[in-house]
C-alpha positions in Angstrom: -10.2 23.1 85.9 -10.1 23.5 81.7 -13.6 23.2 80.1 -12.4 19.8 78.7 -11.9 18.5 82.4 -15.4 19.8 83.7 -17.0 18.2 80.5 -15.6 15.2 81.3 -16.6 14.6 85.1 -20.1 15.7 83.7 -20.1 13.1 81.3 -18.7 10.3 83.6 -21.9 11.2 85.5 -24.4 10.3 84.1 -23.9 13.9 81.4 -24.1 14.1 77.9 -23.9 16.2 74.2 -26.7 17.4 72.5 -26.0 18.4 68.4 -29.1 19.6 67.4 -30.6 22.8 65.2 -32.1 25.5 67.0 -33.5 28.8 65.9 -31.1 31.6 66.6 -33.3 34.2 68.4 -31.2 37.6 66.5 -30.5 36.3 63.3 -33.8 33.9 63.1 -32.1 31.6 61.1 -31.2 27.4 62.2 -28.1 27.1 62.9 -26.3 23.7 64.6 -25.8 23.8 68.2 -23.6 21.7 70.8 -24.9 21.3 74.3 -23.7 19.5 77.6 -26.6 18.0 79.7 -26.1 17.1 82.7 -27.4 13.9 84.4 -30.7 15.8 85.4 -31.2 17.0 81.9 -30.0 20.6 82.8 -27.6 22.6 80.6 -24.2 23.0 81.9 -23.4 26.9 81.2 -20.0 27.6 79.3 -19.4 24.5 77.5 -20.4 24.2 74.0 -19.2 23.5 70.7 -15.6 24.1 70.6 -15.3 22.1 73.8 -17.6 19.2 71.9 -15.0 19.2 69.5 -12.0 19.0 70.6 -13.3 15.8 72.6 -15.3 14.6 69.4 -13.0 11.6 69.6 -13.5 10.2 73.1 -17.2 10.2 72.2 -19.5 7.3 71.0 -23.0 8.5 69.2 -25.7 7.4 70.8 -29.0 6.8 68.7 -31.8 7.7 71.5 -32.6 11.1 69.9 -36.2 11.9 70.2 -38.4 11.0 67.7 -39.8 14.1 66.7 -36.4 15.3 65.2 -34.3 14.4 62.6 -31.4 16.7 63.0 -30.6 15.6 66.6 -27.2 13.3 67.5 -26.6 12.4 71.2 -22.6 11.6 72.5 -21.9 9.9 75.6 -18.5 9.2 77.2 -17.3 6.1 75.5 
């Protein structure tokens, strides 16, 4: 199974992308980061950004980021 094809069952269940900045612990600087939660809010290990891209498309932006910041955009499986 590609990383593509294990995004996507994780999305069509309930999964989703996180963009967001985070603090990178070595270099200390912000730097944008792709995630894949999973239904449970847990994050799926080995998928990240270049699998978020390539399936960029296929992906509708959701608005429910949380409040508190401004530099976050949620994708869900269209």
């Amino acid at each position: 199974m590609t990383k593509v094809e294990k995004a996507l069952s994780v999305l069509l269940n309930g999964g989703y992308f996180r963009e967001m900045l985070e603090k990178n612990s070595y270099t200390k600087r912000e730097v944008f980061v792709s995630r894949l939660f999973d239904k449970d809010n847990r994050v799926v290990k080995g998928i990240g950004t270049a699998t978020f891209l390539d399936m960029k498309n296929d992906l509708i932006r959701d608005y429910s980021c949380p409040s508190f910041s401004s530099f976050c955009k949620i994708y869900r499986h269209k």
